[in-house]
C-alpha positions in Angstrom: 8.1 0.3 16.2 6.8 -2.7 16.7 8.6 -5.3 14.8 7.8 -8.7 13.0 11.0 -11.0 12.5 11.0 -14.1 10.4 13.5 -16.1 11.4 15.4 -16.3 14.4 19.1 -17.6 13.7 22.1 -15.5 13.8 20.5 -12.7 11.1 17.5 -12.3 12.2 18.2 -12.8 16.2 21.0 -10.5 16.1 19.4 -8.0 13.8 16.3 -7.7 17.1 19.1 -7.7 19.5 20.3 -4.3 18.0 17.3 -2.9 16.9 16.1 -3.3 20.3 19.1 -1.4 21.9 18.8 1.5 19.7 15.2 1.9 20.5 13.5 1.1 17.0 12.0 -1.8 17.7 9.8 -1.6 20.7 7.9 -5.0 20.9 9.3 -7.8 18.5 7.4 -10.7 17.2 9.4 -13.4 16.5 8.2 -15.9 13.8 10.3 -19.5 13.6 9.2 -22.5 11.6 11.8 -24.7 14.4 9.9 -25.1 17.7 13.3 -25.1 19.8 14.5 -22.3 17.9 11.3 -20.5 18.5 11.0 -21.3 22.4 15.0 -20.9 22.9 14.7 -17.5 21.0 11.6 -16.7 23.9 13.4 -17.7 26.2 16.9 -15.7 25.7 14.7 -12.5 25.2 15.9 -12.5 21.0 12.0 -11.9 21.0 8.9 -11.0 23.0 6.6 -13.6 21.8 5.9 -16.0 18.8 3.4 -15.5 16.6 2.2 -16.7 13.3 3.7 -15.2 10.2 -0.2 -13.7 9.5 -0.6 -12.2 13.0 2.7 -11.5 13.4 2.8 -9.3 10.0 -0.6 -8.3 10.3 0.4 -6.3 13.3 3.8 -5.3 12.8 5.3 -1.9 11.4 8.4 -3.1 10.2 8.7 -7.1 8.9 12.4 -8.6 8.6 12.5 -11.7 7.0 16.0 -13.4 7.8 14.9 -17.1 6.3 17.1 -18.8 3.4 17.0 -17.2 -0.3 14.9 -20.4 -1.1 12.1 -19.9 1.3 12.0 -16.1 0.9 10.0 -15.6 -1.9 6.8 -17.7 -1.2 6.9 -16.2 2.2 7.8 -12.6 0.9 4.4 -12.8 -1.6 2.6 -13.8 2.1 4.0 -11.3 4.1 3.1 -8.6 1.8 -0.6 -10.0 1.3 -1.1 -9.0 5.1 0.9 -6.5 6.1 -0.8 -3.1 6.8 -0.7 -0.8 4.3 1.7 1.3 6.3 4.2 -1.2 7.6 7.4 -1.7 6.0 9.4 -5.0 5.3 12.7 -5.5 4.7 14.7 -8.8 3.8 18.3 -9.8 4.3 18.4 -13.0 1.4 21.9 -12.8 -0.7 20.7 -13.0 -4.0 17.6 -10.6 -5.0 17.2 -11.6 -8.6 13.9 -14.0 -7.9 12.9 -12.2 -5.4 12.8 -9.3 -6.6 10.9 -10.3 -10.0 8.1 -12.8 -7.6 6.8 -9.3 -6.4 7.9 -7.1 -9.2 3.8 -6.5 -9.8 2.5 -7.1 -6.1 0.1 -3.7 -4.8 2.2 -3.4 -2.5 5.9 -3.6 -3.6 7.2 0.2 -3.0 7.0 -1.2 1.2 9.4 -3.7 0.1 13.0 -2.7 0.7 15.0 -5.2 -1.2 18.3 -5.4 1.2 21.6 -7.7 1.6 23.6 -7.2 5.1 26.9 -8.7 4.5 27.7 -10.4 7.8 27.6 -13.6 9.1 29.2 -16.4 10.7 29.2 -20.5 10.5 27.2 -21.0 13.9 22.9 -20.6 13.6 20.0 -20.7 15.8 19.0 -18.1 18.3 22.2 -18.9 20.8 24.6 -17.6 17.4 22.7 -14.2 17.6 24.7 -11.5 19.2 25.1 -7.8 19.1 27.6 -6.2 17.0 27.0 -8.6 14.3 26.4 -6.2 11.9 28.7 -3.5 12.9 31.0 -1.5 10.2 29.9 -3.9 7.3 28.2 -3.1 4.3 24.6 -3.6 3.1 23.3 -3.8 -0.5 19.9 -2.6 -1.4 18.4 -3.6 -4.5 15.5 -1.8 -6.9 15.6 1.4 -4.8 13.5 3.4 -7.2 10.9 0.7 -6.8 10.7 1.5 -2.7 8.8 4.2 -1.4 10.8 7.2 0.2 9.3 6.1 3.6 10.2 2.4 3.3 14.1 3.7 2.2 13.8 5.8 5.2 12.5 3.4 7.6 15.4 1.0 6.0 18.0 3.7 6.3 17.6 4.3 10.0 17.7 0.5 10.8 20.6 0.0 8.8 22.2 3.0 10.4 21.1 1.5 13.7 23.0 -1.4 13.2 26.0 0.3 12.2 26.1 -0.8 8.3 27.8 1.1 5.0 25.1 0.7 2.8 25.4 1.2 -1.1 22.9 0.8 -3.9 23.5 -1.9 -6.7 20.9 -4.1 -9.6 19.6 -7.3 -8.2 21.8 -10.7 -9.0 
């Protein structure tokens, strides 16, 4: 699957690390608002080339965004103005409350998975990203009657991927 990922610090780097070992994503497009992070994340292999966040969404079958909660929802509203109308995308912000309720009327909100992996560490940027990050924790998703069975599905068998719990709550 070819795979658009919006920020490349520890989430978002080690979430295409993993993805790429298990074989769901096949080419990932890395999108990074830092320059060093973007060519350090190039050069390390966290990605296969940068793009804009329109081509690289435009293009993509699955979108991660892995950006801070603050930053999320103007980009979420962009990314799902251009996506396909096949592609999925999936975010990993810790609160889903304002996010959830900037795309509550959007055409295209049921290929919006609204998801929270609980992992992390202190350390950011592309060198932080590793594999494993993810393994044996839990991940929240939010407003799952408001996804479409495919987007839950193509959610499902990432977060399985990456070796997460996850369990269904009501957006904070």
């Amino acid at each position: 699957m070819k795979t658009a990922v919006i920020g490349l610090g520890l989430i978002g780097g080690s979430m295409a690390i993993d993805l790429r070992k298990a074989g769901i994503a096949t080419r990932i497009l890395g999108v990074e608002n830092n320059p060093d992070h973007a060519a350090r994340a190039l050069e390390i292999g966290l990605v296969d080339e940068i793009s804009s966040l329109e081509e690289a969404v435009s293009q993509a079958d699955l979108v991660i965004t892995a950006i801070p909660v603050n930053a999320i929802k103007a980009v979420l509203i962009k990314v799902l103005d251009h996506i396909s109308n096949s592609a999925i995308v999936i975010d990993t912000g810790s609160t889903k409350s304002m996010i959830c309720k900037a795309i509550e009327k959007h055409a295209r909100r049921s290929q919006f998975v609204a998801a929270h992996p609980l992992a992390g560490r202190e350390n950011s940027g592309p060198n932080a990203a590793f594999s494993g990050l993810f393994g044996h924790k839990t991940n929240i998703i939010c407003e799952k009657d408001k996804s479409s069975d495919k987007a839950l599905k193509v959610a499902d068998d990432m977060f399985n991927a990456l070796q997460m719990r996850t369990i269904f709550m009501d957006p904070i």
